[in-house]
KEFIMAR-994851 format. One record per residue (C-alpha): residue number from 1; residue in one letter; z, y, x. Coordinates in pm, whole numbers, plus 32768, in hexadecimal, padded with zeros to 4 digits. Layout:
REM KEFIMAR-994851
n->NUM | res->A | zz->Z | yy->Y | xx->X
...
REM end
This chain:
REM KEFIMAR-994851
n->1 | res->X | zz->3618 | yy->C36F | xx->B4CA
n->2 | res->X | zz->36D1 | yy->C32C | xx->B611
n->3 | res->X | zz->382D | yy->C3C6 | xx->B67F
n->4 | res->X | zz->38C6 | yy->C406 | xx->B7B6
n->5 | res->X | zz->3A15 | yy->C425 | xx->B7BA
n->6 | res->X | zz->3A53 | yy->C483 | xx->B907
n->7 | res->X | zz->397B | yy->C59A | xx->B9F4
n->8 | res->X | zz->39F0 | yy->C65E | xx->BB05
n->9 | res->X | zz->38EC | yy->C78F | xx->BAB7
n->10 | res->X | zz->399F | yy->C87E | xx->BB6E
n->11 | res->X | zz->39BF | yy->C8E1 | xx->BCFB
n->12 | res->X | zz->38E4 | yy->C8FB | xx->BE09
n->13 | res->X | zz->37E5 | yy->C7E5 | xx->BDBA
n->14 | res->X | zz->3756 | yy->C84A | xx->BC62
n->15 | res->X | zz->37A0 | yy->C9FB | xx->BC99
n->16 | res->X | zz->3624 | yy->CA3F | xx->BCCE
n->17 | res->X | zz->3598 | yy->C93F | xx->BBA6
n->18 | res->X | zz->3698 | yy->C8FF | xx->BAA5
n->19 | res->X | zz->35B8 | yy->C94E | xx->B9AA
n->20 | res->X | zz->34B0 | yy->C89A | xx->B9F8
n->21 | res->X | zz->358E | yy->C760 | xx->BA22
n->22 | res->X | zz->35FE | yy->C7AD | xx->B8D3
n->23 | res->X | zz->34B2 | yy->C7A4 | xx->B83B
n->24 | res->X | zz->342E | yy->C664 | xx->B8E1
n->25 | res->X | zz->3576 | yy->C5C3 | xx->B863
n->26 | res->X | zz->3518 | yy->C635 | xx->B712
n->27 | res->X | zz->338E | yy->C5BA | xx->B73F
n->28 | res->X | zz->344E | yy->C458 | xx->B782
n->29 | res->X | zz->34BD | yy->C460 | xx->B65F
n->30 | res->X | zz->3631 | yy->C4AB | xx->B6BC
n->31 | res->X | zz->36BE | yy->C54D | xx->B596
n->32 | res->X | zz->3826 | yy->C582 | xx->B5E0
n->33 | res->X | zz->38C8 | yy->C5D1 | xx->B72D
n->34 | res->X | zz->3A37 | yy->C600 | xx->B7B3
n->35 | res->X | zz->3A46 | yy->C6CE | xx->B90A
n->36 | res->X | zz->3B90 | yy->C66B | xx->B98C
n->37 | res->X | zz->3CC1 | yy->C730 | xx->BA1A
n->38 | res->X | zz->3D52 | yy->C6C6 | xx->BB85
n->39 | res->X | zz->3E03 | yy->C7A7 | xx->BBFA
n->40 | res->X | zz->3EEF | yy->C89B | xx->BB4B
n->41 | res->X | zz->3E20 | yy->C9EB | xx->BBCD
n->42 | res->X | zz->3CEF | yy->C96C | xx->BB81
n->43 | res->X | zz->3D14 | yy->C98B | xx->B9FC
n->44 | res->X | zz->3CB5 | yy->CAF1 | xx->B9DF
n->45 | res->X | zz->3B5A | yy->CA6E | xx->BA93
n->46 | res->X | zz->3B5F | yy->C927 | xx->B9B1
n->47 | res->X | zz->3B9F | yy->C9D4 | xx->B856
n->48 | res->X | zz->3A92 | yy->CAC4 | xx->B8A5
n->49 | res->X | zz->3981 | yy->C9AF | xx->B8A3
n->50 | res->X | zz->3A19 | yy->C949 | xx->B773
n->51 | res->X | zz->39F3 | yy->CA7F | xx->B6BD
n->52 | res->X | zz->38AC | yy->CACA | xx->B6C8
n->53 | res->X | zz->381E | yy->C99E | xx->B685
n->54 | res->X | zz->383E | yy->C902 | xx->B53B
n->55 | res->X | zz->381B | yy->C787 | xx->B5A5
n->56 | res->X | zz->3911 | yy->C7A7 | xx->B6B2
n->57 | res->X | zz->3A82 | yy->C77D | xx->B69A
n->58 | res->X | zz->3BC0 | yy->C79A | xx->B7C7
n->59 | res->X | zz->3D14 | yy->C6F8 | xx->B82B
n->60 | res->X | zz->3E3D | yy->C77C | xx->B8DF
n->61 | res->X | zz->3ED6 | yy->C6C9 | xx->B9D3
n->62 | res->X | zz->3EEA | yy->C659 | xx->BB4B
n->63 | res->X | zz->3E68 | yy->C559 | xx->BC26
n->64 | res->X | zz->3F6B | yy->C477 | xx->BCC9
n->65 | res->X | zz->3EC9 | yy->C519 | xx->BE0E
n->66 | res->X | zz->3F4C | yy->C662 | xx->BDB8
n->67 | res->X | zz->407E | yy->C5E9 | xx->BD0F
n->68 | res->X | zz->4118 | yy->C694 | xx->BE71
n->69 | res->X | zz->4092 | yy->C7F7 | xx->BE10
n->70 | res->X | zz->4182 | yy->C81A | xx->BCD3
n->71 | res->X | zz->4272 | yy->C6E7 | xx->BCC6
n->72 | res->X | zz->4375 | yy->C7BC | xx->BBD2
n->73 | res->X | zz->4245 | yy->C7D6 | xx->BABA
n->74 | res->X | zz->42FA | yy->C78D | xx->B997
n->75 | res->X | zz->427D | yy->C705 | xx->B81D
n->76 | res->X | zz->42BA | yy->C852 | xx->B79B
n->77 | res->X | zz->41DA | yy->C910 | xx->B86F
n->78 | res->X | zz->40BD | yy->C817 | xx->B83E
n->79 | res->X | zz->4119 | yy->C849 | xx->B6AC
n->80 | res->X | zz->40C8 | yy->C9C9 | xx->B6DC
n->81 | res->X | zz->3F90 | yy->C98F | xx->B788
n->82 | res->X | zz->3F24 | yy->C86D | xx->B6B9
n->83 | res->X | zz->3F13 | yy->C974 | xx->B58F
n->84 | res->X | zz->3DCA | yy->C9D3 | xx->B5F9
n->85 | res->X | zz->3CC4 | yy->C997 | xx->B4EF
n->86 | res->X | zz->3BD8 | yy->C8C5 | xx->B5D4
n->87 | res->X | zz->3CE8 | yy->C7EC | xx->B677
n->88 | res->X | zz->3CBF | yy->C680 | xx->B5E3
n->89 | res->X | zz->3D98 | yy->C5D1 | xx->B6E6
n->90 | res->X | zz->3EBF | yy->C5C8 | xx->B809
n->91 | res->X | zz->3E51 | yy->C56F | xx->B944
n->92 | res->X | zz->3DB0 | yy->C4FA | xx->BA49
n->93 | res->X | zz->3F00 | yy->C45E | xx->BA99
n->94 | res->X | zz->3F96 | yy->C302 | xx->BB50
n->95 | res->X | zz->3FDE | yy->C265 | xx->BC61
n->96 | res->X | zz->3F24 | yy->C25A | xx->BDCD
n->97 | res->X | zz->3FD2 | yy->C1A1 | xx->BEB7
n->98 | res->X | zz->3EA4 | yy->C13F | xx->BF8F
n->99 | res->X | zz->3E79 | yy->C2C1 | xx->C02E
n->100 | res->X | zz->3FC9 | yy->C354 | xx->C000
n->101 | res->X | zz->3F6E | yy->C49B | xx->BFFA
n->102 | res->X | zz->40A1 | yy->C4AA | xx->BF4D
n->103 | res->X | zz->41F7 | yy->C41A | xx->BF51
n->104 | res->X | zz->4221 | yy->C32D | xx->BE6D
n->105 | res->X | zz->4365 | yy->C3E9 | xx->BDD1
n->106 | res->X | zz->425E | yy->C4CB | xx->BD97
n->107 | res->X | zz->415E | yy->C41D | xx->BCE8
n->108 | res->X | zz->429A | yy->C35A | xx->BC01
n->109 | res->X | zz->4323 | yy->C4C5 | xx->BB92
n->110 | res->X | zz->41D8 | yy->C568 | xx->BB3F
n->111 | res->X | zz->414A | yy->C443 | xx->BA88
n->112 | res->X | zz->42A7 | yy->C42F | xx->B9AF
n->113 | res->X | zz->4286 | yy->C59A | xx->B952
n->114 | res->X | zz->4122 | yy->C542 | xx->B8D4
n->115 | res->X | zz->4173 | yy->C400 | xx->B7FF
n->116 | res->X | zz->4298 | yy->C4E8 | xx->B75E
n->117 | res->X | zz->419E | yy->C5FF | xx->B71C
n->118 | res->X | zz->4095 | yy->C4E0 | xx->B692
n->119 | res->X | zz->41B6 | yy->C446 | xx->B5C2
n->120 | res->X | zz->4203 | yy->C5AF | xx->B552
n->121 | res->X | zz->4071 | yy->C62E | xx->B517
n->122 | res->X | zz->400D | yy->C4DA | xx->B49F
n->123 | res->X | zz->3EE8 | yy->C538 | xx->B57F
n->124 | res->X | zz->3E5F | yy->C3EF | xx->B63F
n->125 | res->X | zz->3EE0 | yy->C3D9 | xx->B793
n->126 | res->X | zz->3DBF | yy->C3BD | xx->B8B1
n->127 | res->X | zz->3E44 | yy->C2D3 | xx->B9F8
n->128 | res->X | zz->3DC4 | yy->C29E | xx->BB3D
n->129 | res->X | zz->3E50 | yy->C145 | xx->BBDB
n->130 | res->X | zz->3E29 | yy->C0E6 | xx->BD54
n->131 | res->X | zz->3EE3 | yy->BFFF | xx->BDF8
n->132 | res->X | zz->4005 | yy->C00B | xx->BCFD
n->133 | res->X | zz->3FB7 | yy->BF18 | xx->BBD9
n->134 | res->X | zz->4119 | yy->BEA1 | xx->BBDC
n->135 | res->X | zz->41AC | yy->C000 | xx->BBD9
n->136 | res->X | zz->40D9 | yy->C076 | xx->BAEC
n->137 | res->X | zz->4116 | yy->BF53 | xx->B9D0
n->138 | res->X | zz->427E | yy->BF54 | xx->B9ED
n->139 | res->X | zz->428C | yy->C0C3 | xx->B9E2
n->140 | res->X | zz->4181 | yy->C08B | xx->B89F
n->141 | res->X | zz->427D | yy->BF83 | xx->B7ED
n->142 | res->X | zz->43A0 | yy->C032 | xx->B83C
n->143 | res->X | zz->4326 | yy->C197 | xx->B799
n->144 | res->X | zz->4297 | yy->C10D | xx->B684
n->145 | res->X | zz->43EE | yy->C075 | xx->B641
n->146 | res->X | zz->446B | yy->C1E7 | xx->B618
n->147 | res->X | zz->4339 | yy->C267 | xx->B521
n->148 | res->X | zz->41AB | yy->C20B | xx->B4FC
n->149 | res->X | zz->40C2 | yy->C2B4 | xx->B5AA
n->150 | res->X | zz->3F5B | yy->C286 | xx->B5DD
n->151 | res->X | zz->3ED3 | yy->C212 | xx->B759
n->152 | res->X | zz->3D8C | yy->C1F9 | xx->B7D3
n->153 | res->X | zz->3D51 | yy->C136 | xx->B8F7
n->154 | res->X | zz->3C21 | yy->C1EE | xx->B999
n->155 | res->X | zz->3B30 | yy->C171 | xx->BAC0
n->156 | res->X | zz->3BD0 | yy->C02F | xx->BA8C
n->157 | res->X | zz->3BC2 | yy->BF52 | xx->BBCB
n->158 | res->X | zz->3D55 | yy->BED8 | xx->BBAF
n->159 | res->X | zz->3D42 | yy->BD70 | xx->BB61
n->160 | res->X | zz->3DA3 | yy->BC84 | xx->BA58
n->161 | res->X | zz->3F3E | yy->BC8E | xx->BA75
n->162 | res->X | zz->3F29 | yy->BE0B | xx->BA03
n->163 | res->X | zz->3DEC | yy->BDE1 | xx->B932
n->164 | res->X | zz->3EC7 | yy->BCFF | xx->B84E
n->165 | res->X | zz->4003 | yy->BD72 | xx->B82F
n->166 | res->X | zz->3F83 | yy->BEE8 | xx->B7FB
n->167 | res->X | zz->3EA4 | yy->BE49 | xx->B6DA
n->168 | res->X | zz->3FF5 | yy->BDBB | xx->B62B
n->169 | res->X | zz->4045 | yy->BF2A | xx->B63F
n->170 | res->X | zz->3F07 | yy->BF87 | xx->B57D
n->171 | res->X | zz->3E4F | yy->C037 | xx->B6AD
n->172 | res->X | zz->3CE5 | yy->C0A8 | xx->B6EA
n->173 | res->X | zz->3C13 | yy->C064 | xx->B81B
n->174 | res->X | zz->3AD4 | yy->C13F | xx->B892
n->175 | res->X | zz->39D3 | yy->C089 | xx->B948
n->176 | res->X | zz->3927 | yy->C180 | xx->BA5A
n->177 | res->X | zz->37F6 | yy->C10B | xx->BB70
n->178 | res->X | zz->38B7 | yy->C01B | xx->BC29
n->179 | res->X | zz->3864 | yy->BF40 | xx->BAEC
n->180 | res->X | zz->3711 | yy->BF22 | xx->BB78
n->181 | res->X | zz->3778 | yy->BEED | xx->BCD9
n->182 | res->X | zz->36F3 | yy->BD99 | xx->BDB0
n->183 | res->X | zz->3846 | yy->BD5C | xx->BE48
n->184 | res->X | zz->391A | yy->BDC4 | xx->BCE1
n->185 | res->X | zz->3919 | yy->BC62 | xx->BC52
n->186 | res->X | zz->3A8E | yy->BC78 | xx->BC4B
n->187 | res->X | zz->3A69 | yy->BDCB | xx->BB44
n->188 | res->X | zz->3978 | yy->BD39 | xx->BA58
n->189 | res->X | zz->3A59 | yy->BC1D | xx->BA36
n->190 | res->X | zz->3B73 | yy->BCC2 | xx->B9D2
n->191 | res->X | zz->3A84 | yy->BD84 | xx->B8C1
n->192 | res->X | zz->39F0 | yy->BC5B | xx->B85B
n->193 | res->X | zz->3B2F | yy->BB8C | xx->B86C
n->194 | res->X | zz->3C45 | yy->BC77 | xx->B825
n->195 | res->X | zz->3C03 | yy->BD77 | xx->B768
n->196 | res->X | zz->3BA7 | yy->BD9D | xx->B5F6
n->197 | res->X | zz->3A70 | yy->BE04 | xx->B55D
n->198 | res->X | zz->3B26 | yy->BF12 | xx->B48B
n->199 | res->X | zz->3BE3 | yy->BFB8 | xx->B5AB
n->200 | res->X | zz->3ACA | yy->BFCB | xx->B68E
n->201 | res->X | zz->3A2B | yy->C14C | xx->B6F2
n->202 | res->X | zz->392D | yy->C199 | xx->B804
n->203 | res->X | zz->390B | yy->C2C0 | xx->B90F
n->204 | res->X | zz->3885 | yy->C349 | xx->BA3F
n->205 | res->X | zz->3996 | yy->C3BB | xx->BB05
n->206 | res->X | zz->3898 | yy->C4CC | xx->BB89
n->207 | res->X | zz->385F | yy->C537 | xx->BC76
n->208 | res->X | zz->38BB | yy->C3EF | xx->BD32
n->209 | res->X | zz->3876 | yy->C283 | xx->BCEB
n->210 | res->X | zz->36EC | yy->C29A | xx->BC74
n->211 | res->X | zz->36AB | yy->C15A | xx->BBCB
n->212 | res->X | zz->356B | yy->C088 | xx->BC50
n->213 | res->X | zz->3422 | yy->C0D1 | xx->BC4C
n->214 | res->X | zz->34B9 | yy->C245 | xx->BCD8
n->215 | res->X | zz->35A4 | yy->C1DA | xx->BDC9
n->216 | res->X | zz->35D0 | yy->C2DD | xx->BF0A
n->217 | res->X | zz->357D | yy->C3F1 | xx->BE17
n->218 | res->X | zz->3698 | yy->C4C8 | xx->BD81
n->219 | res->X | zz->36BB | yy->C465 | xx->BC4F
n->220 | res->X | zz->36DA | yy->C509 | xx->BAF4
n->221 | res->X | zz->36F4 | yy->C4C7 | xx->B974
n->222 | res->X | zz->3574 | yy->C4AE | xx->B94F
n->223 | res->X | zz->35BB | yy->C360 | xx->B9F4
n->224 | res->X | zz->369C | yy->C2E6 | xx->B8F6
n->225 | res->X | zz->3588 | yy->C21B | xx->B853
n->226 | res->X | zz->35B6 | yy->C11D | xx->B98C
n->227 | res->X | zz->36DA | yy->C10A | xx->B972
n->228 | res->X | zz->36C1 | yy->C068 | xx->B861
n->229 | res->X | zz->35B8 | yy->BF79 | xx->B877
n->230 | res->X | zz->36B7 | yy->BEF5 | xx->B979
n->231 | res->X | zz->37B9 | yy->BEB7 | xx->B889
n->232 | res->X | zz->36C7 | yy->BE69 | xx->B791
n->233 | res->X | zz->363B | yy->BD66 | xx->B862
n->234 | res->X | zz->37D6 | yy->BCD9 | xx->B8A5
n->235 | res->X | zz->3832 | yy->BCD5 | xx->B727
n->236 | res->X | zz->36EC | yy->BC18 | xx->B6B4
n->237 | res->X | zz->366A | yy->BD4D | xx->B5E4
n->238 | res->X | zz->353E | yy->BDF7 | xx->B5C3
n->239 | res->X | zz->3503 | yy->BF77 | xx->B63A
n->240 | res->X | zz->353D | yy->BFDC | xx->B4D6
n->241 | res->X | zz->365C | yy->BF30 | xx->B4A7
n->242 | res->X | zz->3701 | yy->BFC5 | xx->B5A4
n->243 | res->X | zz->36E9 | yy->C121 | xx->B52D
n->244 | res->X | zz->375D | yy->C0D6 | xx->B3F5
n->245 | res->X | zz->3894 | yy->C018 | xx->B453
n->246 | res->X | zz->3901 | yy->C11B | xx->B57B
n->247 | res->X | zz->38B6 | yy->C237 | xx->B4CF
n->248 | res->X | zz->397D | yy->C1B4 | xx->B39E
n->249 | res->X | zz->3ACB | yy->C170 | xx->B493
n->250 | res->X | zz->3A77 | yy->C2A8 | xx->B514
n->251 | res->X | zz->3A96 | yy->C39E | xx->B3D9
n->252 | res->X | zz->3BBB | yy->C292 | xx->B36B
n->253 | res->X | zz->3C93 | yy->C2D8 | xx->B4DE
n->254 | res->X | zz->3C25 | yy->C43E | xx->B504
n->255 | res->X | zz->3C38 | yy->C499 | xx->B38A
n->256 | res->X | zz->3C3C | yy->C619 | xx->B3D9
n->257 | res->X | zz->3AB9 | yy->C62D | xx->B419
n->258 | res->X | zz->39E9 | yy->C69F | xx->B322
n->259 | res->X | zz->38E9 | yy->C59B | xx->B2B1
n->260 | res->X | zz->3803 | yy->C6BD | xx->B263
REM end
């Protein structure tokens, strides 16, 4: 069984064949899939998915791009959302400072109210890091000095400086499509290198990022199988492998999935 902890299956580009993306995910063999939360009014549309499918679970949280739409979120409101039965996470979360859609005071408050409501949930906390791999391990060292939480570094592409000291910290890293990538030697060596066979997950990012032989095509979880062979092919293991030891990080980091 694959699992893909992190799909965007909501908005514009899957509204006339969700469910038929959902079913060739499932013909892959994807077992398990988190649609994820990035923007506060989009959680209504998120949980939805959630709920009627079985196999799918939700987050709460906001994008460092939309940080700017509610910058006074607090912990406790994510708390009272993150009570919903299908929510396994908080986040998508972080730090962007290469587009700067918004201010960086911004991004820094938002993300702090969802490491306090991660601490608080003990629900692993989803980040998105661009640009900011020194803000975003000091800000990791220094909040983990005030209380454990759980971070997963998703769509990893930061490079080895953060990959390490956020591994002292006893973080998680997703591999997504760019694993696969020609010009993405610098990625694989930072999973290969850097970061530990049991804190290791994969993803698809959809609907962005297809991994090769689909590149140019929107992607989606069906492709998650590719994915992997990528980071199969970087770790030295074999196809089989590779589902077992992701999807055993997986249920270990999101441990609020159902295995059945």
């Amino acid at each position: 069984m694959w699992v893909d902890s992190h799909v965007n299956l909501h908005g514009e580009q899957f509204a006339e064949d969700l469910d038929q993306v959902i079913d060739r995910a499932r013909a892959a063999g994807v077992g398990r899939m988190i649609t994820i939360c990035c923007r506060l009014s989009d959680f209504d549309d998120v949980s939805s998915i959630a709920e009627r499918h079985d196999d799918i679970w939700c987050t709460i949280g906001a994008h460092p791009h939309h940080a700017k739409d509610r910058p006074d979120i607090t912990a406790d409101e994510l708390i009272e959302i993150a009570q919903h039965p299908k929510v396994v996470g908080i986040g998508e979360t972080g730090l962007d400072f290469h587009y700067g859609y918004s201010p960086r005071d911004e991004q820094f408050r938002s993300l702090l109210a969802h490491v306090d409501a991660a601490r608080r949930t003990d629900l692993p906390l989803i980040l998105h890091t661009r640009d900011a791999d020194d803000a975003m391990a000091d800000l990791l060292e220094d909040e983990m000095g005030k209380g454990a939480f759980r971070p997963l570094l998703h769509c990893y592409t930061g490079g080895s400086v953060l990959a390490r000291r956020a591994s002292k910290l006893g973080a998680y890293f997703a591999a997504s499509g760019i694993i696969t990538f020609k010009k993405a030697e610098d990625v694989r060596a930072v999973f290969r290198d850097d970061v530990a066979d049991d804190r290791v997950i994969v993803e698809t990012d959809c609907p962005y990022l297809a991994p090769v032989p689909h590149r140019g095509r929107r992607c989606e979880p069906s492709f998650l199988p590719d994915v992997a062979r990528g980071l199969a092919a970087v770790k030295g293991w074999t196809d089989q492998e590779c589902a077992d030891i992701t999807t055993q990080n997986f249920f270990r980091l999101f441990d609020r999935v159902s295995r059945s």
